[in-house]
C-alpha positions in Angstrom: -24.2 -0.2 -7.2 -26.0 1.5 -4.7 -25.3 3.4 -1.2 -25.2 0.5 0.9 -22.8 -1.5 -1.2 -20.7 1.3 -1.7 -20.6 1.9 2.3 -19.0 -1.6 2.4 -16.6 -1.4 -0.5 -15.3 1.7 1.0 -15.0 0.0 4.3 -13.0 -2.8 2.9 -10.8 -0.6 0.8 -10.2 1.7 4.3 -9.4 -1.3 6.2 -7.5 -3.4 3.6 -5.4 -0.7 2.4 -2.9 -0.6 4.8 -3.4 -4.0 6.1 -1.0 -7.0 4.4 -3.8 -8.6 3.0 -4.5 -6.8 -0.3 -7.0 -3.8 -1.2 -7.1 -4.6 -4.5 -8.1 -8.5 -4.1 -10.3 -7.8 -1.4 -12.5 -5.2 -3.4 -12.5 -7.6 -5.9 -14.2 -10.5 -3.8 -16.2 -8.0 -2.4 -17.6 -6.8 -5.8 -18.0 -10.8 -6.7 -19.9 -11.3 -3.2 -22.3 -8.4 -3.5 -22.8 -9.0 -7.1 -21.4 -5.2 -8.3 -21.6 -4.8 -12.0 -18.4 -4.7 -13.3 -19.3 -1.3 -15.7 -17.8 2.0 -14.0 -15.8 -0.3 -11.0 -12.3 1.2 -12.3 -13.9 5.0 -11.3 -15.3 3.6 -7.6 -11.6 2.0 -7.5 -9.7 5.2 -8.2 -12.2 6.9 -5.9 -11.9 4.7 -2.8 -7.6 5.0 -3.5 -7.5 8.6 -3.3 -9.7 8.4 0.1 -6.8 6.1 1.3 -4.1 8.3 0.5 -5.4 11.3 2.1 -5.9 9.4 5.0 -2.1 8.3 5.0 -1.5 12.1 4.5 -3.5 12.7 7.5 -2.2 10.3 9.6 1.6 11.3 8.8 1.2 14.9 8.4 3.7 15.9 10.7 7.1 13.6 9.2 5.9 14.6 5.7 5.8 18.6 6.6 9.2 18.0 8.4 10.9 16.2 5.5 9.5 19.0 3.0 10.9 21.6 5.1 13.8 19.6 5.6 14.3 18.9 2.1 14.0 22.2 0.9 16.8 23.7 3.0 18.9 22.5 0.1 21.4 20.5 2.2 22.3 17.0 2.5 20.4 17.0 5.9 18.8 13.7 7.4 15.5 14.9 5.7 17.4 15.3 2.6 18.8 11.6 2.5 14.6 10.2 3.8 13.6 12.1 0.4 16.5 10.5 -1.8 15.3 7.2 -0.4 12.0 7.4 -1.2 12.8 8.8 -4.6 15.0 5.4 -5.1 12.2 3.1 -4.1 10.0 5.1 -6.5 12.2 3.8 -9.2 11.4 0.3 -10.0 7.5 0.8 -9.7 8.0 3.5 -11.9 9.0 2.0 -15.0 6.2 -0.9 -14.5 4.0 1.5 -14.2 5.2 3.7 -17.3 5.9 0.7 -19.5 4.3 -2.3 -18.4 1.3 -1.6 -16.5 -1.0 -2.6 -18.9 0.8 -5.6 -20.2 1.1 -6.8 -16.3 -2.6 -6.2 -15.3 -4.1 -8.0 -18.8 -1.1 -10.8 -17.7 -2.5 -11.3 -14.5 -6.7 -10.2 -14.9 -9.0 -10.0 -11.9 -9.7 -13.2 -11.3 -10.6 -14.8 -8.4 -8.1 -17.5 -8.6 -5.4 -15.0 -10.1 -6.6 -13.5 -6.4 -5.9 -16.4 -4.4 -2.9 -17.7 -5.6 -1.0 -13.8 -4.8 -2.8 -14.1 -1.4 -1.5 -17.4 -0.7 2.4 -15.6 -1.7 1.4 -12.4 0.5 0.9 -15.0 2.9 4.8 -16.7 2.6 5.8 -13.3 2.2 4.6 -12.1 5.9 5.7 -15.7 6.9 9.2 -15.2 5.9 9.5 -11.5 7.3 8.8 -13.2 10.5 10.9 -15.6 10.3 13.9 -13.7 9.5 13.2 -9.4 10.0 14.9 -8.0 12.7 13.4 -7.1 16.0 13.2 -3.7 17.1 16.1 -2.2 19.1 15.1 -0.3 22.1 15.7 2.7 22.9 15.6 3.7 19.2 14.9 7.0 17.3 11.8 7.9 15.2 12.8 8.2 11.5 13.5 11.8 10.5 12.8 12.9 14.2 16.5 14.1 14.8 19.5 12.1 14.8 18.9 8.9 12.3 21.1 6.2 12.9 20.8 3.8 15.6 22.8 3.3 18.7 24.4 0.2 17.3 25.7 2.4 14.0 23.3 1.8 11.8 22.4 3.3 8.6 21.2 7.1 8.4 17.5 7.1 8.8 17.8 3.4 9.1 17.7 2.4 5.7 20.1 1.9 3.4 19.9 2.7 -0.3 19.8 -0.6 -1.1 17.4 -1.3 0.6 14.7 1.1 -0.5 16.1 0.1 -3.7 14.8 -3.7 -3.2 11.7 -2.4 -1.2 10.6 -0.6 -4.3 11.4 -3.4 -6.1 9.2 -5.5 -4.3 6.4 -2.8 -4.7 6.0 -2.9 -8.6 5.8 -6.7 -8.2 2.4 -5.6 -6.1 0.3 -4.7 -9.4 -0.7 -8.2 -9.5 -4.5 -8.4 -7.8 -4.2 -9.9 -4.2 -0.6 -9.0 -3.4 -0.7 -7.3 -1.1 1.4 -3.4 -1.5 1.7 -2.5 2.0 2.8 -6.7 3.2 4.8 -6.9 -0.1 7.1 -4.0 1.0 7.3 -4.3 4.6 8.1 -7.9 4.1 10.7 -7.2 2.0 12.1 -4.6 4.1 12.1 -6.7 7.6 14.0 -9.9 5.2 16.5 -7.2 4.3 17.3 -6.3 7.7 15.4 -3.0 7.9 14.3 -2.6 11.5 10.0 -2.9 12.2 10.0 0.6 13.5 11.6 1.9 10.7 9.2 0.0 8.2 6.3 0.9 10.1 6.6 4.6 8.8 9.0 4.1 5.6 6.2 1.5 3.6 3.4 4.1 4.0 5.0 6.9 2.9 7.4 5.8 0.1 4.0 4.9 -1.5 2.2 8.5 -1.6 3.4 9.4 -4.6 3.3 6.1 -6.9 -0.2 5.9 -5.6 -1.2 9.7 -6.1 0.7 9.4 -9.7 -1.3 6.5 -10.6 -5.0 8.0 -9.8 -4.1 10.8 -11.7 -3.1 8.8 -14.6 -6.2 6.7 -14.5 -8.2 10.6 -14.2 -6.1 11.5 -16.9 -6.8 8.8 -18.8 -10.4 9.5 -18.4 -10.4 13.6 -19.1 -8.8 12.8 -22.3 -11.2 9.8 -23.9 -9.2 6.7 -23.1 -11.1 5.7 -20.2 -14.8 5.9 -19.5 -15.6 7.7 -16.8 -19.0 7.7 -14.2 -20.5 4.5 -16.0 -22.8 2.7 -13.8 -22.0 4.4 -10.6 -23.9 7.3 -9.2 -21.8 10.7 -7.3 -23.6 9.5 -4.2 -22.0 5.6 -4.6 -18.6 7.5 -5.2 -19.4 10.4 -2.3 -20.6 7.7 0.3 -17.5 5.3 -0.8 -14.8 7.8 -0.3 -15.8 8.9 3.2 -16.2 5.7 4.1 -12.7 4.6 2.9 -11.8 8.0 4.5 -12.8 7.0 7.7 -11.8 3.0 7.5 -8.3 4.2 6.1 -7.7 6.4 9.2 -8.4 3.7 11.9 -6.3 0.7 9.8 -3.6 3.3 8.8 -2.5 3.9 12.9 -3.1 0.3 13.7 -1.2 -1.0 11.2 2.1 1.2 12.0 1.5 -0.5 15.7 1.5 -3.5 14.8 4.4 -3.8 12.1 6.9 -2.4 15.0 5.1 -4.9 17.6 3.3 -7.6 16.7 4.0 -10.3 14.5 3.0 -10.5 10.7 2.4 -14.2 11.0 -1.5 -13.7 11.8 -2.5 -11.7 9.0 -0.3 -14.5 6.9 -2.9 -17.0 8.6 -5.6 -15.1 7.5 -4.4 -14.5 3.8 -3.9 -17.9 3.4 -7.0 -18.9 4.9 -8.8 -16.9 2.0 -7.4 -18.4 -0.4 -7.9 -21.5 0.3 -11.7 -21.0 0.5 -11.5 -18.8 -2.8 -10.4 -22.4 -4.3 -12.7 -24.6 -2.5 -16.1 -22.0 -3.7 -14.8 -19.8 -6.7 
């Protein structure tokens, strides 16, 4: 790999990352298109991720200092009951990624066609929140900005536990390679009858820590002799990479939050499938 190619991965890792069309099975046609030795991918992958979470850390900075400070009041506050949430959605991607993570990535490989076929169900997915996730009710609060439940009565913070529950649920099933995490739970969220707005900020941050906890196992994994580490790609490939996916992350991260509370989900389902119909037709 050199500079140039890692400028491009890490541009497609910002961008995809927080779009509904899948990081992971993007950087994986992009690898195949720009003919990137396999060898040493895994630590450019883990790379690029972290890049992408610090942007989402940038980007939400201020509800994640107000839920800490919140939280650590020690009272069943509405920060408090945002944390519990999260912690609940953390609980099905949890054990797949204690117990089965392994067994689920060698089930499903990194295939191109393995690729297409999860686009092509990220693509029913968006299709179906569409279809049947609730518009956004105007005027309405920010979560965890204050008062919580809407003016109709709502839940508190606009979620129920439930429904975190079977958002997190829908994020372990987003191991496989080109379904997509971000489109996978705010699909499920909008067919459950979470409100956009509240999806919009709920799907990116309910992910921080599965994500972070997954780097640092793969890190881990690498410190301690399980995992190779630095084959094949140079610090400058990993230093050029993460700024770029940095940088990318920042820009798709606020336009994505825009466009799950505005715009419909069905154009990126277009797209999604579009890919993998030409991953059929040439892979």
């Amino acid at each position: 790999m050199d500079w140039l190619q890692a400028l491009f991965l890490g541009l497609v890792q910002g961008l995809t990352e927080f779009l509904p069309v899948s990081s992971s099975g993007h950087l994986l046609i992009a690898r195949e298109l720009l003919g990137v030795d396999a060898e040493g991918f895994l630590d450019f992958t883990v790379t690029v991720h972290m890049a992408t979470v610090l942007s989402t850390i940038v980007v939400f900075w201020k509800p994640i200092l107000r839920l800490l400070s919140g939280f650590f009041k020690f009272k069943y506050n509405d920060e408090t009951d945002y944390v519990l949430k999260i912690l609940v959605s953390m609980i099905p991607v949890s054990l797949v990624g204690l117990l089965l993570k392994d067994k689920v990535e060698a089930l499903f490989g990194d295939s191109l066609t393995t690729v297409a076929v999860f686009l092509a169900v990220t693509a029913a997915l968006l299709f179906f929140s569409d279809m049947f996730g609730k518009p956004v009710v105007r005027p309405v609060p920010e979560p965890v900005d204050g008062s919580t439940s809407s003016p109709t009565g709502g839940p508190r913070n606009g979620i129920k536990f439930w429904q975190a529950l079977l958002v997190g649920a829908g994020q372990a099933l987003a191991v496989a390679p080109g379904l997509s995490r971000s489109g996978t739970t705010i699909s499920v969220g909008l067919c459950a009858g979470v409100r956009r707005d509240v999806m919009a900020q709920f799907s990116f941050l309910m992910v921080l820590i599965p994500i972070i906890g997954e780097q640092a196992l793969d890190v881990l994994k690498a410190v301690t002799g399980h995992a190779a580490m630095g084959g094949g790609i140079s610090p400058v490939c990993l230093a050029v990479g993460f700024i770029a996916a940095f940088a990318a992350g920042l820009l798709a991260c606020k336009a994505m939050v825009a466009l799950v509370r505005r715009a419909r989900l069905s154009w990126f389902a277009l797209y999604c499938l579009a890919v993998a119909v030409l991953i059929f037709i040439f892979a």
